[in-house]
C-alpha positions as CSV (number, residue, x, y, z in Angstrom):
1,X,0.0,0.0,0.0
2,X,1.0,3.5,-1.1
3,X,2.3,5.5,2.1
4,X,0.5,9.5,2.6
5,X,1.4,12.3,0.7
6,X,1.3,14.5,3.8
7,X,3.0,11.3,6.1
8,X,6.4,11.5,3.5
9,X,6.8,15.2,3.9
10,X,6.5,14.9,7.7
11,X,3.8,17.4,7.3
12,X,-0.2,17.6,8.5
13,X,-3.0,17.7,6.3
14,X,-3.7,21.6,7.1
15,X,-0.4,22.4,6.0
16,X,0.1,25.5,3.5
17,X,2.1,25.7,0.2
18,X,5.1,27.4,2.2
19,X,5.0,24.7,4.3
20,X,4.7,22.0,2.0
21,X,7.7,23.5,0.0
22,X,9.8,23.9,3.0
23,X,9.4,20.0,3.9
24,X,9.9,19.0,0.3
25,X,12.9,20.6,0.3
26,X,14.2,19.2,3.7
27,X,13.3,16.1,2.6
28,X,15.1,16.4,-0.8
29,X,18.3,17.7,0.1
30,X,18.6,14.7,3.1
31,X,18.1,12.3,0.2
32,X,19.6,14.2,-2.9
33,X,21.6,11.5,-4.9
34,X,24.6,13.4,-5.0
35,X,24.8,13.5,-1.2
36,X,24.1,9.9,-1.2
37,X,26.0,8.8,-4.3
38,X,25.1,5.2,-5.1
39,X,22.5,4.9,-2.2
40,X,19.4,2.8,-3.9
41,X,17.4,3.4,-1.1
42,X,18.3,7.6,-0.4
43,X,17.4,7.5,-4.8
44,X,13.9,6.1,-4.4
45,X,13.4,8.6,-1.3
46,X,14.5,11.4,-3.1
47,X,11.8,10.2,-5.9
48,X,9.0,9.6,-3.4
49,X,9.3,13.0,-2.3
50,X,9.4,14.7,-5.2
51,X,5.9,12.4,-6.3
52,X,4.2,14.0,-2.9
53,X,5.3,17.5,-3.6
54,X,4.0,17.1,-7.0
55,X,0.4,16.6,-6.0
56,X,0.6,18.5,-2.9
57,X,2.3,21.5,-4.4
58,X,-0.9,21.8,-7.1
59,X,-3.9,23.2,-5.3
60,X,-6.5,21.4,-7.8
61,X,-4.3,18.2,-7.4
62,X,-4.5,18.5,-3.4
63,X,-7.8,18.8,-3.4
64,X,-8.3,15.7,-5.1
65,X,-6.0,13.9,-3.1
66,X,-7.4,15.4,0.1
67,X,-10.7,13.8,-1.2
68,X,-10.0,10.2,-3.2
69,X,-6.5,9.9,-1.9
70,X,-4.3,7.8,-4.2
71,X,-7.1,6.0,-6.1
72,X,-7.6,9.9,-7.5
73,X,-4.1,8.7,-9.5
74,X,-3.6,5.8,-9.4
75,X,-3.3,5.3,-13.4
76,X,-3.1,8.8,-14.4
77,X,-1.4,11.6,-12.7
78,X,2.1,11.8,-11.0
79,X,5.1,11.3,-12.8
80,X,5.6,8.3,-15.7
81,X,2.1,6.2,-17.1
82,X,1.2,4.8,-13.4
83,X,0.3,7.4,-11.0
84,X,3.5,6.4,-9.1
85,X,7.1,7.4,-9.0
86,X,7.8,4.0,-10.6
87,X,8.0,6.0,-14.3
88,X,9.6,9.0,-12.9
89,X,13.2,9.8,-13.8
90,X,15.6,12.2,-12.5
91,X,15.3,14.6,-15.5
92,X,11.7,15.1,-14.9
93,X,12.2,16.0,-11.1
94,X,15.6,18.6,-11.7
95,X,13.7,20.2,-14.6
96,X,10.5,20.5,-13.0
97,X,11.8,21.2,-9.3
98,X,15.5,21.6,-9.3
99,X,15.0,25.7,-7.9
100,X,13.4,24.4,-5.0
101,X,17.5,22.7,-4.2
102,X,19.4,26.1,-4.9
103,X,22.7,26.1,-4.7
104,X,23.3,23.6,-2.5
105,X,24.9,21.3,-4.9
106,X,26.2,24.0,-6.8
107,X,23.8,25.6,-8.2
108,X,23.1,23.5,-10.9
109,X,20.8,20.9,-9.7
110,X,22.0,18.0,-12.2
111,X,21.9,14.8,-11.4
112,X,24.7,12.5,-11.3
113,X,27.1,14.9,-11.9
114,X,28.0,16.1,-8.8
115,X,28.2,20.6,-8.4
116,X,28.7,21.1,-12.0
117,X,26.7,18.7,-14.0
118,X,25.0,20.3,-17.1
119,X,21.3,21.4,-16.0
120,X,18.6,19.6,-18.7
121,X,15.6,21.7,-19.6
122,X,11.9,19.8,-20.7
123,X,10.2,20.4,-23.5
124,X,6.3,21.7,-23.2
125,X,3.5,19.3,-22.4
126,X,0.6,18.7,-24.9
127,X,-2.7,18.0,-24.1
128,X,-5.4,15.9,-26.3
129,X,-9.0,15.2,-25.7
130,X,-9.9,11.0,-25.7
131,X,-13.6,10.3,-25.6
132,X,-14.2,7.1,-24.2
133,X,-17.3,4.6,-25.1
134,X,-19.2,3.1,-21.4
135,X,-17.4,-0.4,-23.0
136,X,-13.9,0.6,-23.4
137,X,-13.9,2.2,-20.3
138,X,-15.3,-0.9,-18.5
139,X,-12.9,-3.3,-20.5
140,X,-9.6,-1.1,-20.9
141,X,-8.5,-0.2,-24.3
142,X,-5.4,1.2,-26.3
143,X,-6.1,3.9,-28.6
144,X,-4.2,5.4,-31.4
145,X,-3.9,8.8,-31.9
146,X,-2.2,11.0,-33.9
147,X,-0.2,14.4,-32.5
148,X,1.6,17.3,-33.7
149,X,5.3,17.7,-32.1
150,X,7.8,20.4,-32.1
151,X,11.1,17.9,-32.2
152,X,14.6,19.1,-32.8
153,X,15.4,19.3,-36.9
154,X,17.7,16.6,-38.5
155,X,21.2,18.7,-39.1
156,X,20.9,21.2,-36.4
157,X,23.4,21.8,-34.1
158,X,24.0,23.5,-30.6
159,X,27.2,24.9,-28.6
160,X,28.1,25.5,-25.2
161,X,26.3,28.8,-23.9
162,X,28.9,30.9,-23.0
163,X,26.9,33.2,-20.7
164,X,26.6,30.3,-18.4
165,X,29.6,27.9,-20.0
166,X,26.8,25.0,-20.0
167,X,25.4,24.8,-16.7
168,X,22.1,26.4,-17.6
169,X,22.3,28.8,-14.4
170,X,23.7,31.7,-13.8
171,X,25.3,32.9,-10.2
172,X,24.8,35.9,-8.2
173,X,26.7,37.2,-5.3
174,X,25.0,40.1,-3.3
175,X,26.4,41.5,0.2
176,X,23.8,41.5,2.8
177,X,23.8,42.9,6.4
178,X,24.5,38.7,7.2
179,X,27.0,38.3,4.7
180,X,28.0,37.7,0.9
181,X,24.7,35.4,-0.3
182,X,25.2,33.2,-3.1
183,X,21.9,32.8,-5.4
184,X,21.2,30.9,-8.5
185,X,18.9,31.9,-11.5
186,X,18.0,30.2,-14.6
187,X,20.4,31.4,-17.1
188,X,19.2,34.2,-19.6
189,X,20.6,33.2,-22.6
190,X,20.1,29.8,-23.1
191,X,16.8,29.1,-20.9
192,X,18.6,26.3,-18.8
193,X,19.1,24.1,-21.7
194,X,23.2,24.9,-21.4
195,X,23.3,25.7,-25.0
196,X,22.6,27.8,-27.9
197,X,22.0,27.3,-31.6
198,X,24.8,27.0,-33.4
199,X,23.7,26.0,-37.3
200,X,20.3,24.7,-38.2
201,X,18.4,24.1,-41.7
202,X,16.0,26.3,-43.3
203,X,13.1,25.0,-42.7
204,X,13.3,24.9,-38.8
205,X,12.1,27.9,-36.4
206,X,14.5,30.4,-34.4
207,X,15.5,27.7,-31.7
208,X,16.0,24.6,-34.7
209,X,12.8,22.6,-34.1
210,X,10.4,21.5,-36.5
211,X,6.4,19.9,-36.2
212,X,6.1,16.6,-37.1
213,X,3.2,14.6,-36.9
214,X,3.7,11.2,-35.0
215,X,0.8,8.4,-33.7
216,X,1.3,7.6,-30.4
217,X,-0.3,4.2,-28.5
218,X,-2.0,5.2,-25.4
219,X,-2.9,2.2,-23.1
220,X,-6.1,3.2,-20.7
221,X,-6.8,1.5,-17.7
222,X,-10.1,-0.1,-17.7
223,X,-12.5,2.3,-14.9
224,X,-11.5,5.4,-15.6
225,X,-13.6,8.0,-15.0
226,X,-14.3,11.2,-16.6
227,X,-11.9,13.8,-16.6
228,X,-9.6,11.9,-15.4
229,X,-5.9,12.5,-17.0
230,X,-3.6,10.2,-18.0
231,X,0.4,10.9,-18.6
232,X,2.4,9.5,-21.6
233,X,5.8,10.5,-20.6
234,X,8.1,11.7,-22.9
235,X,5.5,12.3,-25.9
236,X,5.5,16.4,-25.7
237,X,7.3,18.7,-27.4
238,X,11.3,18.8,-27.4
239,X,13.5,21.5,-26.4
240,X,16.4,23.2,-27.8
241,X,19.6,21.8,-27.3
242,X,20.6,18.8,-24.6
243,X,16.7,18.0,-23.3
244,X,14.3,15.9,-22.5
245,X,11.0,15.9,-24.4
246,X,8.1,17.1,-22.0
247,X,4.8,15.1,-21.7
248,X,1.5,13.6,-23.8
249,X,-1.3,14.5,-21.2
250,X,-4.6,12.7,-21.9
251,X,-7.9,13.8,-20.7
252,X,-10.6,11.8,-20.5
253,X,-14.0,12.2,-21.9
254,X,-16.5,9.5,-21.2
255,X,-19.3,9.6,-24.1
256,X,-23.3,8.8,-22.8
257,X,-24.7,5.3,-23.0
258,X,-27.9,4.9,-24.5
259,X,-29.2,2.8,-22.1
260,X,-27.0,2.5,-19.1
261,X,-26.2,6.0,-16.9
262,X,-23.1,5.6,-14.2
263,X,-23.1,6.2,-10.6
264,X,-19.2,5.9,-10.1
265,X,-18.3,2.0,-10.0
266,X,-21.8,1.0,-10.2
267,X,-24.4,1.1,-13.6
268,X,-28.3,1.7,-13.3
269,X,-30.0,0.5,-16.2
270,X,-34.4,1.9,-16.2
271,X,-36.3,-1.4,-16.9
272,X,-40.4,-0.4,-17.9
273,X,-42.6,-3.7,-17.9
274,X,-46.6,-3.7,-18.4
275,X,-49.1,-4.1,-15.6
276,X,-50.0,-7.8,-17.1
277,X,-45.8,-8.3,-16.8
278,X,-45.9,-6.8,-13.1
279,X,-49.1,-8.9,-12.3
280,X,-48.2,-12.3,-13.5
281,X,-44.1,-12.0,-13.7
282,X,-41.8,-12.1,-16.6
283,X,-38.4,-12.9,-17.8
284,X,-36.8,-10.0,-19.5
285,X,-33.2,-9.5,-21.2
286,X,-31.5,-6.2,-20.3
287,X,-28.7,-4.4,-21.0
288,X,-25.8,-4.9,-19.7
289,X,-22.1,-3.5,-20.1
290,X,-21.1,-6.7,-21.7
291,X,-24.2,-7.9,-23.6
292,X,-27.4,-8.7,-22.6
293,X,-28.6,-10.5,-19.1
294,X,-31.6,-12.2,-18.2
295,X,-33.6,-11.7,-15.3
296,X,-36.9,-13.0,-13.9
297,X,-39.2,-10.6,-12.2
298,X,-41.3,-12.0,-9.8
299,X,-45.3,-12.4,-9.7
300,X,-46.2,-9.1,-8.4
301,X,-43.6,-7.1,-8.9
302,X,-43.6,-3.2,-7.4
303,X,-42.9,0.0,-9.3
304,X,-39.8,1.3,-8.0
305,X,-38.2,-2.1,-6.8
306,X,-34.2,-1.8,-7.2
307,X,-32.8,-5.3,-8.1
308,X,-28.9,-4.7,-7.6
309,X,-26.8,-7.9,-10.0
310,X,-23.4,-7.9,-8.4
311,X,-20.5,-7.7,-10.4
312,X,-22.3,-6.2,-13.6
313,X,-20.8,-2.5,-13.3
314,X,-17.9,-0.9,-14.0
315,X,-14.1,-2.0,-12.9
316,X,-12.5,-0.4,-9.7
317,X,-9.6,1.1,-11.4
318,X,-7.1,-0.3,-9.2
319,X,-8.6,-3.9,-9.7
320,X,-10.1,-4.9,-6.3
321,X,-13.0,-5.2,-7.9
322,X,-16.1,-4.5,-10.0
323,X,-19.2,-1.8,-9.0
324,X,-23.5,-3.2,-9.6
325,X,-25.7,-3.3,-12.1
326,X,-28.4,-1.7,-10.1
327,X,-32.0,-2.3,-12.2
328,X,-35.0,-0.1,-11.4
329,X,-38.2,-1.3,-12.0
330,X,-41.2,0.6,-13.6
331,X,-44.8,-0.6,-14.2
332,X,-46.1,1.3,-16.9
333,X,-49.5,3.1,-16.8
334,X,-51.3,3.6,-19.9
335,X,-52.7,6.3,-20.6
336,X,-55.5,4.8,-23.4
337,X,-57.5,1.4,-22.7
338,X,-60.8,0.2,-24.8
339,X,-64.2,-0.1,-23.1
340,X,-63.7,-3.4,-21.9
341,X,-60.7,-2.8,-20.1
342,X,-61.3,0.0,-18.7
343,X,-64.8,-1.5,-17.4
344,X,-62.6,-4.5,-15.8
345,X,-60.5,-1.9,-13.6
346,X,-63.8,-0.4,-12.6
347,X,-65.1,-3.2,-11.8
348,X,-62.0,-4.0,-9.7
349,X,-61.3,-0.9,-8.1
350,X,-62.5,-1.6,-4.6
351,X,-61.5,-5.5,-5.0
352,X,-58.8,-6.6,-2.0
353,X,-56.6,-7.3,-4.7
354,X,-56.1,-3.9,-6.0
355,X,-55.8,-2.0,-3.1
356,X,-52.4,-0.9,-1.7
357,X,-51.0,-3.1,1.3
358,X,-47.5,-2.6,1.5
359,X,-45.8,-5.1,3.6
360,X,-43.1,-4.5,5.7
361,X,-40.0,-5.8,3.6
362,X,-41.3,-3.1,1.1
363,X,-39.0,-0.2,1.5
364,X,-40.4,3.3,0.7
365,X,-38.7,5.6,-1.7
366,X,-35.9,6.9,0.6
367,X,-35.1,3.5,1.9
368,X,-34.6,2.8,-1.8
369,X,-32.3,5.4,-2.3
370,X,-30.0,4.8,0.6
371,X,-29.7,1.4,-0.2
372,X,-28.5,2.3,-3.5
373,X,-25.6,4.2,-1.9
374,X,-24.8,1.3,0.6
């Protein structure tokens, strides 16, 4: 099981975004792998951390968390395709956090390269729409889709920045009232990246990158839900000089069912049968996610009767298991009858038969509806 966000950080759930920083960055520079050169374990802390302060530093990703907890990304957001630090490389953390370490290793955050290892910028992310059928989202699917990417041009060249000789900062010394303070800033020239164009073709842009069109396989996790985003890591745009391309962010869009509406894990499919059908009992075949099911209805039968098949609805996106098919019943009124059958309900009106005796096992509305959220 995945250990707290807030537990990693050493931090409490009320904690604000100075304080989350602060721990993140206590927490990173006690585990930073050039402090702990070679150190498996001090590696995987340093990328646990950085996956906390990832969520927890986003106020719309906090608040998700703060409500669903990891199942809110589990299979979509964090670092890498999982949710989880498991995809996450040290690139992605430098480039996206590495001013948080300032120059405590030297100012240039690097990884693996001790004080003066070259700083690697990310490319921009790009985001795409996917909509989603009820079916592929209750049996997983891989789709196919085909994006526009800004990748470096075949030919071009870069050198060695020479405002910041390649480390992609630039340092600053000021004289306080405490002392000379040394401060690092993302260098001017280059953007980070280290480098600078040196000779590209014609048909690339200012910084030697072209758009190329590329199909990228996206595997979705059967119970996603909607809006829910998904990472492809590595399928954004590139960046001048030595980078890393940024991400393929996919957001979900689950299209309507015709006959099946979702409640979370759990489908509710409206089933209308005649008063002859209530009366005297029927099978029927209903929709399911899967194909169709058959169900009997029993003699009898009251409008409003919730008959929950277990197993029928949609997968729990970390697999534990499936949500209900929950069926509601409806006897249908109609509104025309002939002579003789509307003279056989007069004619019935005050029989015992027809009058309303609800028993005790039949719950009233409410009950119905709490039931359906048990």
């Amino acid at each position: 099981m995945k250990k707290d966000f807030y537990e990693i950080l050493g931090i409490s759930k009320g904690a604000d975004a100075a304080a989350i920083k602060k721990a993140y960055r206590k927490k990173a520079l006690e585990h930073h792998p050039d402090k702990n050169p070679g150190d498996k374990s001090a590696e995987e802390k340093f990328k646990v951390a950085a996956e906390a302060y990832e969520i927890l530093s986003d106020p719309n990703k906090k608040a998700k968390y703060d409500q669903y907890g990891h199942q809110a990304f589990d299979g979509s957001g964090g670092f890498g395709g999982g949710g989880g630090h498991a995809g996450m490389n040290m690139d992605d953390i430098f480039s996206q956090f590495g001013d948080i370490f300032g120059s405590a290793f030297g100012g240039g955050g690097g990884f693996g390269g001790g004080g003066g290892a070259q700083r690697r910028t990310k490319g921009s992310n790009l985001r795409i729409k996917v909509k989603l059928t009820l079916e592929e989202i209750a049996n997983g699917v891989e789709k196919k889709v085909k994006v526009k990417r800004k990748v470096q041009a075949p030919g071009v060249s870069y050198k060695t920045c020479s405002t910041c000789n390649g480390q992609g900062q630039v340092m600053r010394v000021t004289n306080t009232i405490l002392g000379r303070m040394q401060s690092a800033s993302t260098c001017p020239t280059c953007g980070g990246s280290g480098q600078i164009l040196d000779k590209k073709p014609s048909e690339a842009d200012s910084q030697g990158m072209i758009v190329e069109d590329e199909t990228v396989s996206i595997k979705i996790p059967a119970g996603v839900v909607d809006g829910m985003q998904l990472k492809v890591s590595n399928k954004g745009n590139d960046a001048p000089g030595n980078s890393v391309p940024g991400d393929l962010i996919v957001a979900i869009e689950e299209l309507e069912h015709e006959f099946l509406k979702r409640e979370g894990e759990n489908l509710h499919y409206d089933l209308y049968i005649s008063f002859p059908e209530a009366i005297l009992g029927v099978s029927k075949d209903i929709e399911a996610i899967n194909g169709k099911v058959r169900i009997k209805l029993e003699e009898g039968i009251q409008s409003g009767k919730i008959l929950r098949l277990k197993g029928k609805g949609i997968p729990n996106i970390n697999g534990y298991a499936s949500g209900d098919l929950l069926v509601h019943v409806n006897v249908w009124t109609p509104k025309t009858m002939s002579k003789e059958q509307k003279l056989f309900f007069e004619n019935n009106m005050s029989d015992e038969h027809f009058v309303p005796n609800p028993e005790k096992s039949d719950k009233s509305f409410f009950e119905k509806v709490k039931d359906m959220f048990s």
